[in-house]
Structures are given as structure tokens and as C-alpha cells.
ZAMARGU-4260 file (C-alpha; in steps of 0.2 Angstrom, whole numbers, plus 5000, padded with zeros to 4 digits):
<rodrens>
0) 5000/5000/5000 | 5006/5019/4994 | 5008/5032/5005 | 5012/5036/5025 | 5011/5019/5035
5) 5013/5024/5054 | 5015/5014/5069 | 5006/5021/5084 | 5007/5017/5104 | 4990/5019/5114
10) 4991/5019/5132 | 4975/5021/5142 | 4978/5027/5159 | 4964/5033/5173 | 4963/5054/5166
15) 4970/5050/5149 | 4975/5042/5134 | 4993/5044/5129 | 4998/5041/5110 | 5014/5041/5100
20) 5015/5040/5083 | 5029/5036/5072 | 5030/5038/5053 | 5042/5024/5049 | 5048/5031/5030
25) 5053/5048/5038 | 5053/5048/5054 | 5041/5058/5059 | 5034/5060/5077 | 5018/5066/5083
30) 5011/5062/5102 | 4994/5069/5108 | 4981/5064/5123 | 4965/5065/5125 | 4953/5059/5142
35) 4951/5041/5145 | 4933/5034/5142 | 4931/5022/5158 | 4914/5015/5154 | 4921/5008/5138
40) 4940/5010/5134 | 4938/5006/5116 | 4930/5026/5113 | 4945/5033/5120 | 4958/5021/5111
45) 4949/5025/5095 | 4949/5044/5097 | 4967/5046/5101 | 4973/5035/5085 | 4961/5050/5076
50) 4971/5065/5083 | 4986/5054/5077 | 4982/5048/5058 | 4968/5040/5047 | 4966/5024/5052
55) 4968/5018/5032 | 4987/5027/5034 | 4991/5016/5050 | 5001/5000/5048 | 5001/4994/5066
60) 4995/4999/5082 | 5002/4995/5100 | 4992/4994/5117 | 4996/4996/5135 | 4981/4993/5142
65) 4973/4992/5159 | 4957/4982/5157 | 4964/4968/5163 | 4971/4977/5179 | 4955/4986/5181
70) 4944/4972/5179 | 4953/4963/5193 | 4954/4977/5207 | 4937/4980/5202 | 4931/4963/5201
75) 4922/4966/5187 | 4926/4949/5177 | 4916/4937/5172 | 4908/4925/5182 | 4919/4911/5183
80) 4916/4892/5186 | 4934/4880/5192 | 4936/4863/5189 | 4946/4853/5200 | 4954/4837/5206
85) 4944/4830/5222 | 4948/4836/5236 | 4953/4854/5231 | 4942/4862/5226 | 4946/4875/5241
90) 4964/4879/5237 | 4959/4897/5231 | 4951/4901/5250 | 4967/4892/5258 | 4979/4902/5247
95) 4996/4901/5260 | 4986/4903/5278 | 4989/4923/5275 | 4978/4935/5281 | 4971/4953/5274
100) 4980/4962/5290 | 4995/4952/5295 | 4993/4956/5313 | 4974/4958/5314 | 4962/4945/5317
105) 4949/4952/5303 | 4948/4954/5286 | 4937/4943/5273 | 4942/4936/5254 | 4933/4931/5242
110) 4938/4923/5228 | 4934/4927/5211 | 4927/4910/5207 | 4914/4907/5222 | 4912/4891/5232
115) 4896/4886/5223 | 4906/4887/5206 | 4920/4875/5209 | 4915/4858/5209 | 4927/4842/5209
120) 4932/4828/5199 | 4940/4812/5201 | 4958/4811/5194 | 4974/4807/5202 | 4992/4811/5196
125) 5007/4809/5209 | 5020/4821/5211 | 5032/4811/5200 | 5018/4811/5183 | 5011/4797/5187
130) 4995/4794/5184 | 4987/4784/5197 | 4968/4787/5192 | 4964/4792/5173 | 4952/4807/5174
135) 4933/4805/5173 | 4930/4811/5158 | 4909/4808/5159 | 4911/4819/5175 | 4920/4833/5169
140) 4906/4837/5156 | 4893/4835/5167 | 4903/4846/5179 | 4906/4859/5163 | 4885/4857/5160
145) 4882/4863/5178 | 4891/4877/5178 | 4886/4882/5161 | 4870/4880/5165 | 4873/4889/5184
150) 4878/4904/5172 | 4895/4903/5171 | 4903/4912/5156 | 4923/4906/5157 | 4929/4890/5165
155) 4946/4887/5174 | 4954/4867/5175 | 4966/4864/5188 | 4972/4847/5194 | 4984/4842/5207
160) 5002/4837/5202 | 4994/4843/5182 | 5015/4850/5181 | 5023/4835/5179 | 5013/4824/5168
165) 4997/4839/5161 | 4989/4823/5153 | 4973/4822/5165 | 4969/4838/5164 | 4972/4841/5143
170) 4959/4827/5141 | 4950/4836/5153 | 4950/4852/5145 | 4945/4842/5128 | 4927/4835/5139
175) 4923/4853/5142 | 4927/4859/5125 | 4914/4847/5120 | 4899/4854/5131 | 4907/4871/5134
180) 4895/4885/5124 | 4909/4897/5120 | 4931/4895/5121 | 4934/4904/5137 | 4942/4888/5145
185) 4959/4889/5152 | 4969/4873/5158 | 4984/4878/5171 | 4995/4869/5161 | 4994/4882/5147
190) 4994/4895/5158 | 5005/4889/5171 | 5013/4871/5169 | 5025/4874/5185 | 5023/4868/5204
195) 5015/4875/5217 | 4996/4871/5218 | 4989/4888/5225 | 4999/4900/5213 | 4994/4888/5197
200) 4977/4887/5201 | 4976/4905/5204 | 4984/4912/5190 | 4971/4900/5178 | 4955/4905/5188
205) 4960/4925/5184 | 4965/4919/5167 | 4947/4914/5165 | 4940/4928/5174 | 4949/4939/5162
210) 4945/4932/5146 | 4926/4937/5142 | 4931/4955/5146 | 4948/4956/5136 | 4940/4945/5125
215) 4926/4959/5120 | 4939/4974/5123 | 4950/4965/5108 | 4933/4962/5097 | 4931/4980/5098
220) 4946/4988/5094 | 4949/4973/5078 | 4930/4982/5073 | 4936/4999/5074 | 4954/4997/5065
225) 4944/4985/5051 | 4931/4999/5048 | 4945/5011/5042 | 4961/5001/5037 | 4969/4986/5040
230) 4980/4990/5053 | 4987/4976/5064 | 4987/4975/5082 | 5000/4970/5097 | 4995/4970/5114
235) 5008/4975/5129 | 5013/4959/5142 | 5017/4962/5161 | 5036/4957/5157 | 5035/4973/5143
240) 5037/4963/5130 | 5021/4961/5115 | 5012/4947/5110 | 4997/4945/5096 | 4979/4952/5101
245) 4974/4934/5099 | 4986/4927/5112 | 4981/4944/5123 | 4961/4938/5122 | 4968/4918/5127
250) 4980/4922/5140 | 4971/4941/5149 | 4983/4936/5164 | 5000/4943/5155 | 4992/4959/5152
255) 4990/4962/5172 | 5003/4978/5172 | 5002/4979/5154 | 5003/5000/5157 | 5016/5002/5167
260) 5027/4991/5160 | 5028/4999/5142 | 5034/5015/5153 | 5047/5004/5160 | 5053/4997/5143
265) 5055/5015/5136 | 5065/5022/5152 | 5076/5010/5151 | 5078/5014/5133 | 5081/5032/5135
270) 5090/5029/5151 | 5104/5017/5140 | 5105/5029/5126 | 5106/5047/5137 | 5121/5037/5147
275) 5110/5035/5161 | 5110/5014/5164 | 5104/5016/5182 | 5085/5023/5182 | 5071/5022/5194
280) 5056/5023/5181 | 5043/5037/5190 | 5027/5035/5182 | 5015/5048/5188 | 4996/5047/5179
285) 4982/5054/5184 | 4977/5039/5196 | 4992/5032/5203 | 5013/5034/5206 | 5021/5017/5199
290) 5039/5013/5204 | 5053/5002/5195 | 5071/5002/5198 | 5081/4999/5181 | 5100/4993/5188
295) 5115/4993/5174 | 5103/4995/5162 | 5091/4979/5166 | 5074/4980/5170 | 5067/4971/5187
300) 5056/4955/5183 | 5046/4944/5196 | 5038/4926/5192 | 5025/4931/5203 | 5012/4947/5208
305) 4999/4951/5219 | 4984/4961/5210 | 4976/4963/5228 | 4978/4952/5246 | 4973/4935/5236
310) 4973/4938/5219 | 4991/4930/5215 | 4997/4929/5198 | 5013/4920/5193 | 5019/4927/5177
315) 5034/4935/5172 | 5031/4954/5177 | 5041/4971/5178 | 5041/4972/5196 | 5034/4988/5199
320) 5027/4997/5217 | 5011/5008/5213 | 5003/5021/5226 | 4989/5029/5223 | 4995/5047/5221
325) 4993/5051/5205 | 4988/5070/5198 | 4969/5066/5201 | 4972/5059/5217 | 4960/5065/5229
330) 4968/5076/5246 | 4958/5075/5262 | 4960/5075/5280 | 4955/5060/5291 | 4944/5059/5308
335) 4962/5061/5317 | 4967/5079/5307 | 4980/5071/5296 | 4981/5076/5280 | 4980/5060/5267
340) 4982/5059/5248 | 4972/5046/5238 | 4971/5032/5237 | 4954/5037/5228 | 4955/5047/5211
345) 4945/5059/5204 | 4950/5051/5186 | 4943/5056/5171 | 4926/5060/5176 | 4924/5070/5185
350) 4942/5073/5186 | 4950/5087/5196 | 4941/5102/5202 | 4950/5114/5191 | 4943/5105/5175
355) 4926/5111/5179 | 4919/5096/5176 | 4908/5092/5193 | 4923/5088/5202 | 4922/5095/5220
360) 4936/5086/5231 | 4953/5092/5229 | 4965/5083/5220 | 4985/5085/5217 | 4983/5093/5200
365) 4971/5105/5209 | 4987/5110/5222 | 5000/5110/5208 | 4989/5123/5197 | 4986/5135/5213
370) 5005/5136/5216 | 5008/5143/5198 | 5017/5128/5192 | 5004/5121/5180 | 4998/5135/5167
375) 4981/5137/5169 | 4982/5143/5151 | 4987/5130/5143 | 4981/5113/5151 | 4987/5094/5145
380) 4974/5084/5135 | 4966/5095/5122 | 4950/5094/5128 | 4948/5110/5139 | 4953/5129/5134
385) 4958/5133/5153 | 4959/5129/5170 | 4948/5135/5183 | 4960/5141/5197 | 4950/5149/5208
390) 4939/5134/5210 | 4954/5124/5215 | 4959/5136/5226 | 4940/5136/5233 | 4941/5119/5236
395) 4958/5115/5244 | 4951/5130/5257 | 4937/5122/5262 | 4942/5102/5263 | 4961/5107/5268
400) 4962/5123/5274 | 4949/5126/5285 | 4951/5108/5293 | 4970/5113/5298 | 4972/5131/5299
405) 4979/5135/5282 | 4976/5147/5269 | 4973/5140/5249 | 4993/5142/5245 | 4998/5135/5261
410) 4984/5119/5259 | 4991/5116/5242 | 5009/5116/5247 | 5005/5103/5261 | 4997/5092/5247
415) 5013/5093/5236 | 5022/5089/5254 | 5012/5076/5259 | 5011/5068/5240 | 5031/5069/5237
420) 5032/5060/5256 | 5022/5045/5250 | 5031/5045/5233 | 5049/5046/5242 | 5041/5031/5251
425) 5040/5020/5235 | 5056/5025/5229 | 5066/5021/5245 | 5057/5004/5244 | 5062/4999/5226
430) 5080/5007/5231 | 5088/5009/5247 | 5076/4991/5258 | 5085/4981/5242 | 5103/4988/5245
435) 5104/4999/5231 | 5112/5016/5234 | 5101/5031/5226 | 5117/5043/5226 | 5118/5030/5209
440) 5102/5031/5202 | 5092/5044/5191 | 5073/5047/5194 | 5065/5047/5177 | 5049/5054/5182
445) 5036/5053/5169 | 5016/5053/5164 | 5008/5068/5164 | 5011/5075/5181 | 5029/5067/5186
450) 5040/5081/5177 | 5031/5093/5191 | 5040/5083/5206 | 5057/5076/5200 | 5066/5091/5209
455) 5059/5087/5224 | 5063/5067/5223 | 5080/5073/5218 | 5081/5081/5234 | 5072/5072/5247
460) 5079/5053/5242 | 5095/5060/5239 | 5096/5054/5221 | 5112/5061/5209 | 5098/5067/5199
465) 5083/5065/5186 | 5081/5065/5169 | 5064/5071/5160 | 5061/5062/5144 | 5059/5070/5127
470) 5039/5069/5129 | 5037/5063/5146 | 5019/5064/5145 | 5015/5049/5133 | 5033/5039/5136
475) 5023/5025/5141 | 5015/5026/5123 | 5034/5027/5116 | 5036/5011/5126 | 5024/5002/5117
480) 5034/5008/5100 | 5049/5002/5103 | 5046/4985/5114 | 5050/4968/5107 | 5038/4954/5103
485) 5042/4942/5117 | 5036/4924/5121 | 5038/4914/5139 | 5041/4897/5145 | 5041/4887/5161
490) 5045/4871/5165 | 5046/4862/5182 | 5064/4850/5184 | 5063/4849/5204 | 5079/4841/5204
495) 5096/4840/5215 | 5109/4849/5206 | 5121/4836/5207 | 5109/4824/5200 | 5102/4834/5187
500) 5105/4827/5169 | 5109/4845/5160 | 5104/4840/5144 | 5086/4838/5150 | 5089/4858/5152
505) 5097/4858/5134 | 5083/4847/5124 | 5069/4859/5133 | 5076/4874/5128 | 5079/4868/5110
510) 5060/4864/5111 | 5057/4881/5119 | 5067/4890/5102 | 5055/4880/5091 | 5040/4884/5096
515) 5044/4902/5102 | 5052/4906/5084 | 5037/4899/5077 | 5026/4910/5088 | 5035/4926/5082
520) 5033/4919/5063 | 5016/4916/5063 | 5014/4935/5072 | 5019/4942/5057 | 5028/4957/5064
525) 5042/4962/5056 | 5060/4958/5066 | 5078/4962/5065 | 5085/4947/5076 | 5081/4935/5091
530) 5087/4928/5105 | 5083/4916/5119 | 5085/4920/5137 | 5086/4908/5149 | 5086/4908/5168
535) 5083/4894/5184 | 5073/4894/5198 | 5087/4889/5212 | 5089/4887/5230 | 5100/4875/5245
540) 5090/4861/5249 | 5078/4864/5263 | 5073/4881/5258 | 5057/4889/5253 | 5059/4901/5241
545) 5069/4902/5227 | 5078/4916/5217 | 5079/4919/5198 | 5098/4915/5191 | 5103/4920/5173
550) 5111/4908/5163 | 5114/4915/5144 | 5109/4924/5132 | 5108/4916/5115 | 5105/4919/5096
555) 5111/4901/5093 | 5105/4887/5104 | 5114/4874/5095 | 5131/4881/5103 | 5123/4883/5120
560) 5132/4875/5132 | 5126/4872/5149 | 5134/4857/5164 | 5133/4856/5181 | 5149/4867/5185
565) 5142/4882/5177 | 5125/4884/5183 | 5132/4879/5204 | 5144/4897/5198 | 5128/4905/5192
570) 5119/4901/5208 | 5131/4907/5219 | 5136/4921/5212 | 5117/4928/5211 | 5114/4923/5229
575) 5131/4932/5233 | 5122/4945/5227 | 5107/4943/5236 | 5111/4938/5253 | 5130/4943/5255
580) 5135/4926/5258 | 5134/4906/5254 | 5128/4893/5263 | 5140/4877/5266 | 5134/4860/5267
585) 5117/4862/5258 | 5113/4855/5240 | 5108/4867/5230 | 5095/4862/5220 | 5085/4865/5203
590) 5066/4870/5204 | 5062/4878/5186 | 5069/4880/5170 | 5061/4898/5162 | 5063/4906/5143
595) 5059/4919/5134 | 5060/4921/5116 | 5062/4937/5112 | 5059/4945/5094 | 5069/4962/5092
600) 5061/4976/5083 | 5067/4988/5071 | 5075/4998/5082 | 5068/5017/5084 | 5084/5030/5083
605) 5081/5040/5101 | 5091/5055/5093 | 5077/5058/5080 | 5068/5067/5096 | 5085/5077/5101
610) 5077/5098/5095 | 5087/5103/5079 | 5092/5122/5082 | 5085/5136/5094 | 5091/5145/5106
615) 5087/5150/5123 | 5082/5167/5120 | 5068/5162/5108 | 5061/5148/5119 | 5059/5160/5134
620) 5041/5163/5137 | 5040/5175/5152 | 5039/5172/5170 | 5027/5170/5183 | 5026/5170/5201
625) 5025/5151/5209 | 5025/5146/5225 | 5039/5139/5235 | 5042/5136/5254 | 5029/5145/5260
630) 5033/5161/5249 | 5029/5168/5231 | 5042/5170/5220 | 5046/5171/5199 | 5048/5157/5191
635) 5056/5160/5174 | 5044/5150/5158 | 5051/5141/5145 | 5044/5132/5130 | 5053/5116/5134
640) 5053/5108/5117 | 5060/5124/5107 | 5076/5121/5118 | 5092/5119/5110 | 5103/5104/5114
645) 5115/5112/5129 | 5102/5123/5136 | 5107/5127/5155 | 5094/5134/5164 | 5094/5137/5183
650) 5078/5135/5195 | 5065/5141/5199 | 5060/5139/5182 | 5046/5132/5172 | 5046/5121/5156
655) 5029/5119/5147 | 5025/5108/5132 | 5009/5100/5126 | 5009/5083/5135 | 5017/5089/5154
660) 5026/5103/5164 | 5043/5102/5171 | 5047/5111/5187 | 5065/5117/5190 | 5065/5118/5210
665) 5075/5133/5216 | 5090/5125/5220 | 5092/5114/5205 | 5096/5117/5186 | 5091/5111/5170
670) 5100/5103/5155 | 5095/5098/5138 | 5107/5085/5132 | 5109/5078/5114 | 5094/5069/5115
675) 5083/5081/5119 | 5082/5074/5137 | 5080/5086/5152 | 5092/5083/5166 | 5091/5091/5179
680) 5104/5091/5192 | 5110/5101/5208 | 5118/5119/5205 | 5134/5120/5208
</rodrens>
């Protein structure tokens, strides 16, 4: 086909959807947001791609979604039926004997799949695969009939010891597909086929609940991009890597921290490329503060999260710490007279006070745009002309001020206080609790209200500095530009390390290449290279958990070479690492074998973004008066993206552009490097 074929990123936050579009022949970038539809994410999604390009001109589109995520905090799946081996039909409600409040004796869960849904079959395999009772098959469609007919709309199948020999349950799945009306049916081996009963049968029963609702979301974004083109479409995993809209509606789980983690891929991108390989990730939306710590240029991943207290989900995830203070997170003060931020939001309806949409409760934007460092002007989004500040000021008097004693500025500088407090709070978590120094790192705060803190995380964690993206506003949407397709595997071994046959490792991961290069193949997406990555699940005999140990890197599995020697010198050296010293005596042992078959992209050149001329002068706007430490003072404003490369400026200061605000504290300066980035760092 003739003519412009873009490739466009869509990320739908809580206040607005980000976009990022590239033009691949020339290079051309355009970004825009525009408010997030919550009833039905689909009429936001489809809206930004239009303030982007006709769909007819777009060749692919890339999600970062949050149905998923929102569908499980708001337990808003589908009703959800479990099948399971007799006996246990109740794993979900033991989970691991934990409680909702560790040192309280209340607290309720419920799981998403109730009592009455989970009914039992016989079947038997032992722990070694053995099958010591063949599955009833006659009794697992009449099981699939009742629930059916109970109203169930998806259906989970998880039997005991299913990891090491999956055959019960596969003929299991087949009964139900044969009485099942529709093909949301998940077996835990194809989810999950590792050990562990709890986490399997958990992550398959959220796999379930997720499928109508993903499953509906995907129909209506193929419906919308068929009506005008013939644009192809790649969801964003938990672990930042893509996979097919088609694997995203069979396997919802992976798409958990979809969001967040395509801003985690794209800071550590732009991180590698400024010279910056140690970042914490800061991504500030308008519902909640998401933290990742990128070290020497790797991204954190976990095997296993927790959506909320029971809701466990093992699969490969960015490991991220969210808050919920966020721009449209809402300030009030508690029975006690404390001041408290979030964890509700105002969102995108009715969003903060000074949209003048209906909103009434204070929210942090609201505090940001009475101390003068959000133009009231020349709001974010699109959507609104201007910003109402004295309603904002209106409102942070009357739920703030007059609770404690303050006047509007002084009520809005305690918000800013009290958010940056809980935000310092996540970053000392990821950081300084896991023995990493922050006089190393750089915050990267982004989304479209993280620019306005970074000086104030700088200062408060003791970080060397932070560097503001090129469009911090929609890097989440760069993210899902430039990420690689990726596809996971897992197997259980559960075997001594000196008794381990290694080539039972070798002949899986050859299997692994197969059918993951054939994945990437059949996704049609256009790659310059892949690679396998493999890691183990290790630990000494006796111990409970395990921790994650790289062991290569490959292009070529055919000259991968993997013996006992060199995995017992991977294992120590990563538990080195971790716990400052070995243990003697104890067999080390090997629990999982993981893979990731990663397809690499065309690679997006970061110094296409760097600004080509201007000068200082001519990007000087004028100057304002903002508030700082309890007294007004003028802020000089800039129009951040006509900044030439080399630009020094020295705080207080002000840089506006259409998708965020950077505020340059007093004491800090600002520099534009060769990227375009913004760094900002202590004056000297």
C-alpha cells in the first residue's frame, strides 16, 4: 500500500490516553492525549489514534492497556466456574494461611470463582507424573454442563500434580470443549505448567475471569481498526514485552501491568541511550505513582504478583510498586486531622476540580495549578481551553484549609508535601530496603504530572539526579513503540543439582526455540533478530523460596552449552548478590527451567527526538510567580521543546509543552542533552 504507514502506541491510563506515533519512512513523530473513556475504553483508544492519523494510513497499532488490571481490582470479570481434582476444590480460599491484615484477626476474601462454582472431579496424578487414576471424563462434562448452566461464562481446570505429567487435565479440557458454549476455557498447564498448587490454580482462575472481558475489549478495537484500514494490532505483556491480540484475548493474565510496564521498557531505553544505565522509572498518571528500579541498564522482573491480598498471579512481570497518588488523586483530612492523599481518584470523570467538570474534592493537580506551576492557560489533553484556578483554590480552602488552619497556597503546598512524602516512600522501597544506593540512580519521572516533582525526589531521596524524557507525558506510549515481541516458557525439573541430567535443560530449551520462533513467525511482525533467554529457579535444599539466576543469552541454541559446573557458579554468584554470603553444606537444587524468546524490533533511533536548532532566548516565554516554601516567587517559563541541545537553565524555572510541565526547584538546574532529554541536576 502507497503512502504514509505509521506505527502508533496507545496507552490508556485513569485521566487520559497517551499516544505516540511514528512515521516509519521519515521519521516523523507526533504524540497527543485526549481523556480516558472508563465505561468503555475502546472510545478513548479509538479517538486518540484519530488525533494521530487516518486509520487507512496506519500499519500497526500498540496497546498498553489496563482492562485487565481494572477488571481485577474492580472485580468486574466474568463469572467464573473451576474445575478441579477432588479434594481441592478449596485451594483458592486456603491460598498460603495469610491474612488481609497480617497482625489483625479480621479481614474477609473472596475469591473470584465462588464456592458454589467449583465443583470436583476424580483424577489422580502423583507428584512424579504418574497417573494413578485416569480422569473422569463423563464427569467433567457433566461438571462443565452445571456450571454452564449455573451461568457461568469462562471455566478454569486445575488438577493436582497437572506439572509434571498435564495429561489428565488436557483430556479434561478436551470434555469441556465438547459441552462448553463458548472457548473461554483455560487449563493451568497452558497458563501455568509449574509447581505450586495455590499460585497455578490462581493464576488459571484469573486467566478465565479475564477472558470474556479482554476478549470483548480485543473484538472492539479489531472492529474499529477494520472499519477504516487494515492496521494490525499488538498487545503489551506484564514482562514489557508484545504478544498477538489473539494470544492477549487467550491468556488476559499477561496483560496484568500491561501499562506500566511499556513506561518501564521506554525508560530504560532512553536511560541506555542518554548514558543513564541506572534509572528508577517514576510514572506519575492521573490515578496512581508506579515505581521500577532499572540497575545497569536491566529491568526488574518477578515470576510472581499480587493484583490485591489473594489475587496471585505468577507470570513473568516488571516488578513495579504503585501508590495511589497520582495527579487526580484526591487530598483529604481524616477523623484524626491528618492530611491523606488518595488512594481514591477523581479520574477522568469527573476529574479534578479545576477542569470544571463536577469535580468537588481536591485533588493533586488541583494543588499544583494554585501554586503557579501548572499553566492554567494551557492545560494537557486537548480537551479544555483553561483551568479553573480559583475553584481549586475554593476547594483546597474548604476540605484542607479550614480543617487545619491553612490558607489555599499553604493547603496546596501541604498536598505537594504530603504527596512527594508517599512518593519518596516507593522509591526508597524499590531502592535503598534492596541495598541499592540512590546517590547512583536517576529518577526518570514521567506521565503527565511526574515532570512537576522530579526536583523534589532529587532532593528528598538523595538521588544524583533526574532526567525528563523528550515527551514525558506519553513515554509509556513510546514504550509500546519500541518494545520487542516476546514469548515465555516454564517448566518444572525439581531436581538436585548434582543429580540433574543438564541435557534435560538443553533438549527443553531447544523445544522452547521451536515453538517460540514459530510464535514470532506466525505473528507476522516484522524483526531484525532473536534471541533466547534463559534463567533457573534455584535454591539450597531445605529452603522455601527460590531466586531467579541468569544463565545465557543466546541467538544460537545449537552452541549453547550448559553442565553442572556452570550453573552451581551462576547460583552462587546471584545469591552472593542477594544475601551477602553462601551457605556450606546444603545441596543446591533446581526447581524451574524459564525462557523467553524474544523478537527484536526495528530499532527506533532515540536521537530523532533530540530539538534541531533554537536557542534559549527564543524559547523564553515570560515568567510567573510560583509558590515555594511558604513564599511567592518568579519562576522563569520556557517552551521546553524549542530548547536547543545544551540549554542550561537554573531554577525556579518552568518548562511547558503540550503533553506535561517540568518544574525546576529553586535550587536545581536544568539541562538539555543531545537527545533532547531534560536533566536536571544540583547547582553547583
Amino acid at each position: 500500500m502507497s503512502g504514509p504507514r505509521w506505527i502508533i502506541g496507545v496507552d490508556v491510563g485513569g485521566t487520559f490516553t497517551d499516544v505516540f506515533a511514528l512515521e516509519q519512512a521519515t521519521g516523523q513523530v507526533l504524540t497527543a492525549k485526549t481523556p480516558s473513556t472508563p465505561a468503555d475504553q475502546s472510545i478513548g483508544f479509538v479517538r486518540g489514534l484519530g488525533l494521530a492519523a487516518p486509520l487507512a494510513d496506519i500499519g500497526t497499532v500498540v496497546h498498553g492497556t489496563t482492562v485487565g488490571t481494572n477488571a481485577l481490582l474492580e472485580r468486574k470479570g466474568a463469572r467464573t466456574g473451576l474445575i478441579a481434582t477432588e479434594g481441592f476444590r478449596d485451594v483458592l480460599e486456603m491460598r498460603r494461611r495469610d491474612r488481609p491484615h497480617t497482625w489483625g484477626l479480621r479481614g474477609t476474601f473472596k475469591p473470584v470463582a465462588a464456592r458454589q462454582d467449583r465443583l470436583e472431579v476424580r483424577e489422580r496424578t502423583l507428584a512424579d507424573g504418574t497417573i494413578e487414576q485416569a480422569v473422569d471424563e463423563a464427569g467433567v462434562e457433566a461438571a462443565a454442563r452445571a456450571l454452564a448452566d449455573a451461568g457461568c461464562e469462562s471455566v478454569a481446570i486445575a488438577f493436582v500434580n497437572a506439572y509434571a505429567n498435564p495429561e489428565n487435565e488436557q483430556r479434561a479440557r478436551a470434555a469441556v470443549a465438547r459441552v462448553w458454549p463458548n472457548a473461554h476455557i483455560t487449563a493451568a498447564t497452558d497458563i501455568l505448567p509449574e509447581i505450586r498448587e495455590f499460585e497455578r490454580t490462581s493464576t488459571a482462575v484469573l486467566n478465565a475471569y479475564l477472558q470474556p472481558t479482554m476478549g470483548r475489549y480485543i473484538n472492539r478495537l479489531h472492529d474499529a481498526l477494520a472499519a477504516g484500514g487494515d492496521a494490525g494490532l499488538l498487545i503489551v505483556q506484564s514482562n514489557g514485552g508484545l504478544m498477538t491480540a489473539a494470544e492477549s484475548a487467550r491468556a488476559p493474565i499477561r496483560t496484568a501491568l500491561s501499562g506500566p510496564a511499556a513506561g518501564v521498557v521506554a525508560a530504560q531505553r532512553v536511560g541506555v541511550a542518554a548514558g543513564y544505565p541506572n534509572i528508577i522509572a517514576c510514572d506519575m498518571g492521573g490515578t496512581s505513582f508506579d515505581v521500577s528500579l532499572i540497575a545497569d541498564g536491566q529491568t526488574a522482573l518477578a515470576a510472581e504478583t499480587s493484583i490485591d491480598f489473594g489475587m496471585t498471579a505468577r507470570a513473568p512481570m516488571v516488578e513495579i510498586v504503585t501508590i495511589g497518588a497520582g495527579g487526580g488523586s484526591i487530598a483529604w483530612v481524616d477523623a484524626g486531622g491528618m492530611l491523606r492523599i488518595g488512594p481514591e481518584s477523581a479520574g477522568a470523570d469527573p476529574g479534578p476540580v479545576a477542569y470544571g467538570k463536577g469535580g468537588t474534592r481536591p485533588t493533586v493537580t488541583d494543588a499544583n495549578i494554585v501554586l503557579g506551576r501548572i499553566n492554567p492557560e494551557r492545560p494537557i489533553g486537548g480537551e479544555l481551553s483553561r483551568l479553573d484556578t480559583e475553584a481549586a483554590r475554593a476547594a483546597l480552602q474548604a476540605t484542607i484549609g479550614d480543617a487545619l488552619g491553612l490558607d489555599p497556597e499553604q493547603a496546596a503546598e501541604a498536598v505537594i508535601r504530603v504527596a512527594n512524602a508517599r512518593m519518596t516512600g516507593a522509591i526508597r522501597l524499590v531502592s535503598i530496603e534492596r541495598g541499592h544506593d540512590p546517590k547512583s540512580f536517576l529518577a526518570m519521572p514521567f506521565g503527565g504530572g511526574g515532570a512537576l516533582h522530579a526536583g523534589a525526589l532529587v532532593n528528598e531521596v538523595g538521588l544524583a539526579g533526574a532526567i525528563s524524557p523528550r515527551y514525558p507525558g506519553v513515554l509509556s506510549a513510546l514504550g509500546c513503540v519500541i518494545a520487542d515481541m516476546r514469548r515465555d516458557f516454564v517448566q518444572t525439573i525439581n531436581r538436585p543439582l548434582p543429580s540433574l541430567d543438564t541435557s534435560v535443560l538443553t533438549d527443553a530449551i531447544a523445544a522452547y526455540w521451536r515453538d517460540g520462533t514459530a510464535a514470532l513467525d506466525d505473528a507476522g511482525v516484522a524483526l531484525d533478530a532473536r534471541r533466547i533467554e534463559i534463567e533457573l529457579d534455584m535454591h539450597y535444599q531445605g529452603q522455601t523460596h527460590a531466586i531467579p539466576v541468569r544463565i545465557a543469552s543466546t541467538d544460537d541454541v545449537s552452541r549453547l552449552e550448559i553442565n553442572a559446573d556452570s550453573v552451581q557458579s551462576a547460583f552462587e554468584a546471584a545469591y552472593l548478590s542477594q544475601y551477602g554470603r553462601l551457605l556450606d553444606g546444603p545441596v543446591i537444587r533446581v526447581m524451574n527451567l524459564r525462557a523467553a524468546v524474544i523478537g527484536v524490533r526495528p530499532r527506533f533511533d532515540l536521537t530523532q527526538l533530540a530539538p534541531d536548532g533554537g536557542d534559549i532566548a527564543t524559547a523564553r516565554t515570560g515568567s510567573r510567580p510560583v509558590y515555594v516554601d511558604g513564599a511567592w516567587t518568579d519562576a522563569t517559563i520556557y517552551d521546553r521543546l524549542a530548547l536547543p541541545v545544551g540549554a542550561v537553565i537554573n531554577g525556579p524555572a518552568v518548562l511547558e509543552q503540550p503533553d506535561a510541565t517540568i518544574f525546576v526547584e529553586p535550587d536545581l538546574s536544568a539541562r538539555v542533552d543531545s537527545l533532547g532529554n531534560v536533566i536536571l541536576e544540583r547547582q553547583a
